[in-house]
N, C-alpha and C positions, 0 to 999 in steps of 0.2 A: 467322509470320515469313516473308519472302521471300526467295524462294531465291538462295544468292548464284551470281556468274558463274564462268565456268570459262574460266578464259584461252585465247586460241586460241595457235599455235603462235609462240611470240616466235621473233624476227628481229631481224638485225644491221642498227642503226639506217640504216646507207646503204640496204636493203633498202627498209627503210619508206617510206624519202623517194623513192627511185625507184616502188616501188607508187605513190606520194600522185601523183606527177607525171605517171605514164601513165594515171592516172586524173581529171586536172583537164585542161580547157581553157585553156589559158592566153590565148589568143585572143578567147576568148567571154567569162574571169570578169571581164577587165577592161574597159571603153570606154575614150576615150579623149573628150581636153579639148584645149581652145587656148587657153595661157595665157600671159602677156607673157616675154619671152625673160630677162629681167633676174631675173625670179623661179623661174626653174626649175633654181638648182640643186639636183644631185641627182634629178630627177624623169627618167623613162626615154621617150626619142624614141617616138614611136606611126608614123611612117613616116621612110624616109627625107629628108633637106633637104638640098637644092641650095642652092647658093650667091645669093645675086639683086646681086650687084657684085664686083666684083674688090677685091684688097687687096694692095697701095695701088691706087687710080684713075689714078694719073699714076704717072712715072717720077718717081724725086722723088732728094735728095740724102741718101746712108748718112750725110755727116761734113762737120763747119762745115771751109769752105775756099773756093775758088775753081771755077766751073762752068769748062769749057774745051771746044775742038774735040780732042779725043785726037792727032789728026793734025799740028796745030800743034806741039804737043813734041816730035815724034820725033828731032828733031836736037837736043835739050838735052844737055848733058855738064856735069859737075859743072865742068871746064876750060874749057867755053864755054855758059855759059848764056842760055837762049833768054827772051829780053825778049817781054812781052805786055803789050799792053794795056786797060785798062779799057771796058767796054763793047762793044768790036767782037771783043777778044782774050781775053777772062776779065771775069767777074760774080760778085761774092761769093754766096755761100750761105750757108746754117744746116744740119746736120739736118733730113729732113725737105722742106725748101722741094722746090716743083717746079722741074725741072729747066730752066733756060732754053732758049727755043727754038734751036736751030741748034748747044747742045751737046750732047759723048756722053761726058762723063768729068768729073770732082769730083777735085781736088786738094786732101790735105790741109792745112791754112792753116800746118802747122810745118814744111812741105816748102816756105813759100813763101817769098822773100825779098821785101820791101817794096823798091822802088829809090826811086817818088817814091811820091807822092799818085795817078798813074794809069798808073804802071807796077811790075810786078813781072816777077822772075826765074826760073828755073824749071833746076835743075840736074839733072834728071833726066826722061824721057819718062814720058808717061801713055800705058794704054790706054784702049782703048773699050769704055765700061760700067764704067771702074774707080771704087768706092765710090758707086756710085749703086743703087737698088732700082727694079726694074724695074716696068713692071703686071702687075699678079698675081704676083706673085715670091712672096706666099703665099697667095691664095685667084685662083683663077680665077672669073669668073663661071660659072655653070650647071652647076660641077662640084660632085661629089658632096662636102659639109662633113661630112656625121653620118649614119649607117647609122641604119636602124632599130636599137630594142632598147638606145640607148646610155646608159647613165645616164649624165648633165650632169657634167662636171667645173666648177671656176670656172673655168678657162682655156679649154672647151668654151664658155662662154658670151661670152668676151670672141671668138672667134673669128667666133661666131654674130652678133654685133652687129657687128664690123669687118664681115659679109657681109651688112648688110642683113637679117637675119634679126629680125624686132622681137616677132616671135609665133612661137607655137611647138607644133606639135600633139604633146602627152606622153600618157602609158596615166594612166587617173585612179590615184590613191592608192590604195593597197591600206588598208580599214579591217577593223580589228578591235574585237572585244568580249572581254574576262573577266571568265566568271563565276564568283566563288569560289562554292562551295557546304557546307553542312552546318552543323547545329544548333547546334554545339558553336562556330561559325566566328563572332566579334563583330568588327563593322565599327568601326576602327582608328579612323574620323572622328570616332566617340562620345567617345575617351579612356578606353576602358572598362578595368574595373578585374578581371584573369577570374577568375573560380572554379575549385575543384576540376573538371575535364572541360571547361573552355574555353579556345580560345586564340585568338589576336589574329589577325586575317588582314592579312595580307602581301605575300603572292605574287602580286595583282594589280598589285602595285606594281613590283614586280620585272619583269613582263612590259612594266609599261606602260615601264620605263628600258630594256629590249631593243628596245622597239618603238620608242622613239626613237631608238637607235643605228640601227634599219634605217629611218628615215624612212621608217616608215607611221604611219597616222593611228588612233590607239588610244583604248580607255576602258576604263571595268573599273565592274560597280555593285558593290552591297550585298550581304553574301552571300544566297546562295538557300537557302533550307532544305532536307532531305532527305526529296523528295517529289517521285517523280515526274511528274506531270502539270504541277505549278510547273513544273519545270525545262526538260522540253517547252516551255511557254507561252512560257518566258523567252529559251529559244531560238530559236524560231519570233519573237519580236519581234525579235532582232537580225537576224536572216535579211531580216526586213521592213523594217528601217531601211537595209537597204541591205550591211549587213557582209557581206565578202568571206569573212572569218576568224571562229569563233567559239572560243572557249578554255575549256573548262569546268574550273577546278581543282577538285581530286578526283574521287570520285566514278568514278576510271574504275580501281580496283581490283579486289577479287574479294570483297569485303564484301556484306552481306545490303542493306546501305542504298548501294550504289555503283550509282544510275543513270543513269550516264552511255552506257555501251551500250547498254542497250536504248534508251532518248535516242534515238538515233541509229541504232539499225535501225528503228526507226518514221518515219524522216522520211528514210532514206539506205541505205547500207552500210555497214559496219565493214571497214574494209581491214587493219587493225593490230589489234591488243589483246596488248601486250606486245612490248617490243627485248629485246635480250639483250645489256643493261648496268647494271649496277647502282652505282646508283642509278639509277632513271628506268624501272625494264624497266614498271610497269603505265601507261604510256603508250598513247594510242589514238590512231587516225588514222580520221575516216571521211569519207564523203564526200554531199552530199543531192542528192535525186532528187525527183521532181514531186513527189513525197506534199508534201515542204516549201515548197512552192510557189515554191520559187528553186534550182532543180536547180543540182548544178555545184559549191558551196560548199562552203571544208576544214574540216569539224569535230575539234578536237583535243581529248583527254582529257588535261590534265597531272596529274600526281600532285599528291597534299596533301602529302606532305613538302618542305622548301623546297629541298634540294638534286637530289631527283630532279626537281622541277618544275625546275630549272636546266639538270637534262641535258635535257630534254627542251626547252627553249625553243633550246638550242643546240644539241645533233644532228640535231632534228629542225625545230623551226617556223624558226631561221639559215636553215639550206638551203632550205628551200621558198619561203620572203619571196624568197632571194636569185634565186632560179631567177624567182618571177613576174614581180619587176621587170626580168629580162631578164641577170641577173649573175651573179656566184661569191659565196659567202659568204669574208669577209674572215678568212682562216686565221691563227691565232695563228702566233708566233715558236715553237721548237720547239729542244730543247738538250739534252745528253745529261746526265742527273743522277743520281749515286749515291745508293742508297739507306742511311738511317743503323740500318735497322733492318728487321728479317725480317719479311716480310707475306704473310702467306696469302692464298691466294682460291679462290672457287669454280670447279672447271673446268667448261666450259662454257657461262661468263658473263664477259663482258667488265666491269672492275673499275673504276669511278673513283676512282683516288687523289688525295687531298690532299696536296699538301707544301709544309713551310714550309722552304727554300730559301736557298740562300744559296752566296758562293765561298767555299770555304777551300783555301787553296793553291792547288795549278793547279785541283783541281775544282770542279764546283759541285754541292754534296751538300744533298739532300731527304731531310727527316725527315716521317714518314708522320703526318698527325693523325686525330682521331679519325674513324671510316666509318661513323657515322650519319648516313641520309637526312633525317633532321630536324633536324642539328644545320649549320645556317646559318654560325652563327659558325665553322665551320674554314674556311670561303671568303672570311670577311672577313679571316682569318689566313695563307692558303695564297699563296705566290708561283709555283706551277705545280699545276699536274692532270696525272697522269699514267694512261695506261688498261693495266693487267695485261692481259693478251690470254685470249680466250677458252680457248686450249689449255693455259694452265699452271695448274698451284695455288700458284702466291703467287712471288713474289721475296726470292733472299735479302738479307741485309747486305752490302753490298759491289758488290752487279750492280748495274751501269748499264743505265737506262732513258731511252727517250726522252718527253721531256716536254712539252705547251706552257704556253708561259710565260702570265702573267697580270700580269705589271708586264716595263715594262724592259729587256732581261737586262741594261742596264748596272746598274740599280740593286737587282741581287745583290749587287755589289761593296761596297755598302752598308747590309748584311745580315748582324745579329750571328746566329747561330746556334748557340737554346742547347741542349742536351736535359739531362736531370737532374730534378732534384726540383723539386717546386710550390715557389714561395712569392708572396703578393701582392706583396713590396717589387720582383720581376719586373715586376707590370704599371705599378710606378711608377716605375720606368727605362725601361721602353719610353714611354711617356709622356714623360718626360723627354730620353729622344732625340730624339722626333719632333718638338719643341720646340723642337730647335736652328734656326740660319738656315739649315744643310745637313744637313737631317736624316737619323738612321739608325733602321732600323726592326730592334727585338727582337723574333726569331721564336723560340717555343719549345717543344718536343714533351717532355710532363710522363711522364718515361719512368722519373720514381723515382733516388735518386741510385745505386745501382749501374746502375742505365740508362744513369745521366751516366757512371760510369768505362767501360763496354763501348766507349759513342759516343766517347769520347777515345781509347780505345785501338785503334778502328779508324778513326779520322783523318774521324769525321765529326762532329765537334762543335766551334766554335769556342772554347766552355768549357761546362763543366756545373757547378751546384747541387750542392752534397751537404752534408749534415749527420750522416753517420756517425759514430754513437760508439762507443767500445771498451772494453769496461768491463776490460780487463785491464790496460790502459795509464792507464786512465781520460782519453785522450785523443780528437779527431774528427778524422777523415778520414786522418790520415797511416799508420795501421797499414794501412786498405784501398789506400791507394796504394803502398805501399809493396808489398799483398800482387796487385794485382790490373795497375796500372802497370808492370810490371818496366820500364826500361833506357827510357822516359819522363822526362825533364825537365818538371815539372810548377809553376807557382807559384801557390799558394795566396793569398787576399786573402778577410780575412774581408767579408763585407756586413752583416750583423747577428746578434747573440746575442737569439735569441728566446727565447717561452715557450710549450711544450708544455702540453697537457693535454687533458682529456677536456671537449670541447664536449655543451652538456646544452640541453634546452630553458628557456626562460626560467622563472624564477623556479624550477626543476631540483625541477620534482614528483614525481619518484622520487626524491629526495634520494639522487643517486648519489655516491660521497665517496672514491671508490680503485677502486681494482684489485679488491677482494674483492664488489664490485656488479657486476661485466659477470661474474659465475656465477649471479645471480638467475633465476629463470622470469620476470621482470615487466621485464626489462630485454634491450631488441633491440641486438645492438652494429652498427655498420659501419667494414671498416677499409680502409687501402689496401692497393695492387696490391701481388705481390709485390717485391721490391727495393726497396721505398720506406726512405728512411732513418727513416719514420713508425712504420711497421710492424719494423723492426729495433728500435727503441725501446721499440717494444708487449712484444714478445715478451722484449726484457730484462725488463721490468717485471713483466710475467708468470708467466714463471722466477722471480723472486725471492719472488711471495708465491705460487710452489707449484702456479701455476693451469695449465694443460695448453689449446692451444687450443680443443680437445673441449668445455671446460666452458663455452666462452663462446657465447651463440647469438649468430649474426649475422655469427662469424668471419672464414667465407671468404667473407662479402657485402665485393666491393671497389668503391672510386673511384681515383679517380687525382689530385685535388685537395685542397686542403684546404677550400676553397669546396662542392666537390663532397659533400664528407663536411658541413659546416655545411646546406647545402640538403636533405641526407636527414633531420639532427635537426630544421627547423624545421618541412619536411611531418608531421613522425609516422610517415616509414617506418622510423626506427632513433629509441631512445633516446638513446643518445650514441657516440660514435665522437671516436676520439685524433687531435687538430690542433692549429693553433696558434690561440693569442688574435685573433691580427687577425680570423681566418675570424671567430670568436665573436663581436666586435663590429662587425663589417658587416653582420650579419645578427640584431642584437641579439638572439643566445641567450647564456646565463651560460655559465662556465668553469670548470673544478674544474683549480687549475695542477699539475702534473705533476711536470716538469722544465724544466733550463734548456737551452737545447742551441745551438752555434754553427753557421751558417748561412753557408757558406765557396762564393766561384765557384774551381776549378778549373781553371786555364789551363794550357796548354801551354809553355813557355816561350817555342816559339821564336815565338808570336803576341803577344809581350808587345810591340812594338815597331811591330803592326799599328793603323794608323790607329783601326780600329772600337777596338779593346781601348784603345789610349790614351785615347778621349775617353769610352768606359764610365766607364776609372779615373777621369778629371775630373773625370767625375759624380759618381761612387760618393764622394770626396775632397772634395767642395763643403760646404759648414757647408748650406747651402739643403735639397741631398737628405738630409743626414743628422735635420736636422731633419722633413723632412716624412714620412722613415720614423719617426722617436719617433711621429710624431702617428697614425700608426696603429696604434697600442697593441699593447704584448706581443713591444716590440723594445726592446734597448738598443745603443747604438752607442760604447762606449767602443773597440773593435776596429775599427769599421767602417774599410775602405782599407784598414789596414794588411797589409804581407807575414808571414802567419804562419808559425813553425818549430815543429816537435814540441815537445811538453810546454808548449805555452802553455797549452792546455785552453780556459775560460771566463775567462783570466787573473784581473781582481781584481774582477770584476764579481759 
């Protein structure tokens, strides 16, 4: 087996990028091209450029009116106005037109009074040079238009071409290569279908949509297997094609099969091997030396995980693209966001958080999603990233943190913000919003429905889920609000009466049939988090036929969804685990039904009257959505919209 690596001392990613910088040439990696001036926007000046004509070339006229001698008017008064005439006294103009010989002033045509056909009046003096543009009045000739280092703006090129400018010496493009690597890694062009230990590669794609936001010239192949003299080869060929940049995903962690460093102390230096931020810390930074036959070039190590390969395309390879082409990297918007919930972190490590975001009230409060490096999908859900700082361990509920944004900040304002309990008829109202002509987006942090009453009652939730029942009242939700809400104005609106039960695999080969099978030896359970109103149900259910959670294996194995709990029964890492029906047939495993239980959103009152929650209600109120939640089974909607009061229960359903 080979020996795995030993990380060298991580560093705070500005650290890195400053080593990477005082370690490249910026001078030497790039040449420089001359290329037609109309097409370079965006691409960065390679020397300074002088102007080669003035702009305008003549003196020409600011405004449609009359050319005139300035002098001629100075005796006008609106009580005695000074007569001129055509051709020896005044010349009409345009905009524009050069200025007629022998005048020094342009009078506006609404200041002018017509007397005949070749005389006009004139009730007021002009001066000289008044509404005329002079030569050069914006570009002089031979003066300096564009510094070295500039990246093109499109008003930088209209400039360039008012000056004569028709070519243009730019630093060439900065090219890159990624290469994904590792055995397990199938190339996504195939449409492959993966196996138990394989996954779909991605992350070169990801790179390749960064490397178009910074306009360099990118490509990405096939994954490389884990092997390294391949991987050597493969990089030593991009080196040879000419790449500035090479990117090798994975491979640069601390694994027996991670050859990315050695990679690259064979052909360079290793200047990095680990930031101290997580997600993203087994990042590498190196750089090659003659052994590679093209000294000078940045070799980077991005993680396999997709979201640490995220941090690292943006703390690190942003910054250094931005620096070569001569620039800043373009800094997100940045806004102060409460947290809806307590977050740990490691001290000593800088922390990237997710949140899903939104205004409520005057703030704009962030609920923290899940902080797995490979779990992609919280970035396609997150409206800010926020970074815990090295020196603390965790934030609590309530602190304000600074964030950068990742949409908008206007279109927070347009941001339901739920936390509570899972359920899918959630992702088919967000769907549903995003559908409208001005759409809003459902952000939601599956936080269990006593999650949802905490987040309500510390004012960071726009409403939450819950489906708490109380077997004393034999009623849902209003005993916990009653118990947990104090001095809260709260309205209740059911969304659906579901069906609980224990999700089994298909055709349920353990023939599991109750409560009195999760105490079997042959039976794995999995349940949820704690405060789930899933899990509050289990444990009634439990009590009643005598079973102690001791006796069930699998117990304290939690998820946090109900999808989450259906994708452990259909792998084979649990037998069955307590959800609802829909999870069971979206994922076509059987069902043993349960209970029935009502599935209530929780508002605030005084949000009842807020845009976002109006056109929820819309929704939720439409014959359309209510049908299209019947159709995914293991809901009934005779409640659905309505405002519920205590003792409705499951009314007559």
């Amino acid at each position: 087996m080979s020996d795995r690596n030993i990380y060298l001392k991580t560093i705070p990613p500005e650290e890195a990028v400053q080593r990477a910088k005082e370690a490249l040439n910026r001078g030497t990696l790039l040449t420089t091209e001359v290329i037609p001036t109309h097409e370079a926007f965006n691409r960065v000046t390679a020397a300074p450029v002088i102007a080669r004509y003035s702009s305008p070339t003549f003196h020409s006229a600011a405004m449609d009116g009359i050319a005139v001698r300035a002098e001629s008017t100075f005796m006008a008064r609106e009580d005695s106005p000074t007569e001129l005439n055509h051709d020896d006294g005044f010349v009409f103009v345009n905009t524009g037109n050069p200025l007629p010989e022998g005048m020094n002033a342009v009078i506006m045509i609404e200041n002018v009074t017509q007397k005949d056909e070749v005389t006009v009046l004139i009730d007021s003096p002009a001066f000289p040079w008044q509404h005329i543009r002079r030569i050069g009045e914006d570009i002089v000739a031979t003066e300096l238009l564009m510094p070295q280092n500039r990246k093109l703006t499109p008003s930088d090129l209209g400039a360039l071409l008012s000056a004569g400018i028709y070519e243009i010496e730019v630093a060439e493009k900065i090219k890159a290569t990624f290469l994904p690597t590792g055995d397990e890694v199938l190339n996504f062009l195939d449409k492959p279908a993966p196996q138990a230990g394989q996954v779909i590669e991605s992350n070169s794609q990801v790179f390749k949509a960064y490397a178009e936001s910074w306009d360099i010239q990118a490509q990405w192949s096939s994954p490389v297997p884990d092997d390294e003299e391949t991987l050597r080869g493969r990089v030593l060929d991009c080196l040879e094609a000419g790449d500035h940049i090479v990117v090798v995903g994975a491979g640069s962690s601390a694994g027996s099969k991670d050859y990315s460093r050695r990679v690259f102390e064979s052909i360079g230096s290793v200047l990095v091997h680990g930031i101290a931020v997580m997600p993203g810390k087994p990042t590498l930074i190196g750089i090659t030396d003659e052994r590679s036959g093209h000294p000078g070039r940045l070799l980077i190590g991005a993680p396999g995980y997709p979201v640490s390969a995220i941090v690292c395309h943006e703390k690190i390879l942003a910054p250094l693209v931005a620096w070569l082409q001569g620039g800043s990297p373009v800094e997100r918007m940045t806004t102060p966001i409460t947290l809806a919930r307590k977050t740990p972190s490691k001290a000593g490590m800088r922390e990237a958080l997710r949140l899903a975001a939104g205004r409520i009230g005057e703030s704009i409060v962030g609920a923290p999603l899940a902080r797995g490096a490979g779990m992609i999908t919280t970035m396609t859900k997150a409206q800010a990233v926020a970074y815990i700082p090295e020196d603390v361990e965790g934030v609590e509920a309530g602190e304000t943190i600074n964030a950068e944004l990742l949409v908008p900040k206007a279109e927070l304002d347009r941001v339901l913000v739920h936390v509570g309990s899972h359920d899918n008829t959630l992702d088919l109202l967000a769907n549903e919003l995003m559908g409208m002509a001005d759409p809003m987006r459902l952000v939601s942090s599956h936080a269990g429905s006593m999650g949802g009453l905490t987040a309500l009652k510390s004012g960071s939730a726009l409403f939450a889920g819950a489906h708490l029942f109380d077997p004393v009242s034999n009623d849902f939700n209003f005993p916990f609000i009653d118990r947990y809400l104090k001095g809260i104005d709260v309205t209740v609106i059911n969304l659906a009466i579901r069906h609980q039960g224990l999700i089994v695999a298909k055709g349920n080969p353990l023939d599991i049939k109750g409560m009195e099978d999760l105490t079997r030896e042959d039976v794995i359970f999995i349940n949820r988090q704690r405060g789930a109103g899933t899990r509050i149900l289990l444990d009634h259910h439990l009590k009643g036929a005598g079973i102690t959670p001791r006796d069930v294996r699998g117990y304290d194995n939690e998820e946090f969804t109900h999808m989450a709990v259906a994708v452990n029964v259909l792998t084979g890492a649990a037998s069955c685990g307590l959800g609802i029906y829909a999870a069971a047939k979206a994922l076509d495993l059987d069902f043993v039904p349960l209970a029935h239980e009502r599935y209530d959103l929780l508002i605030p009152s005084i949000f009842m009257e807020d845009e976002r929650i109006q056109t929820l209600m819309t929704l939720i109120r439409s014959k359309s959505v209510q049908e299209k939640i019947a159709r995914l089974g293991g809901y009934e909607v005779p409640l659905t919209g309505q405002i519920m009061e205590p003792g409705i229960g499951l009314g007559q359903s």
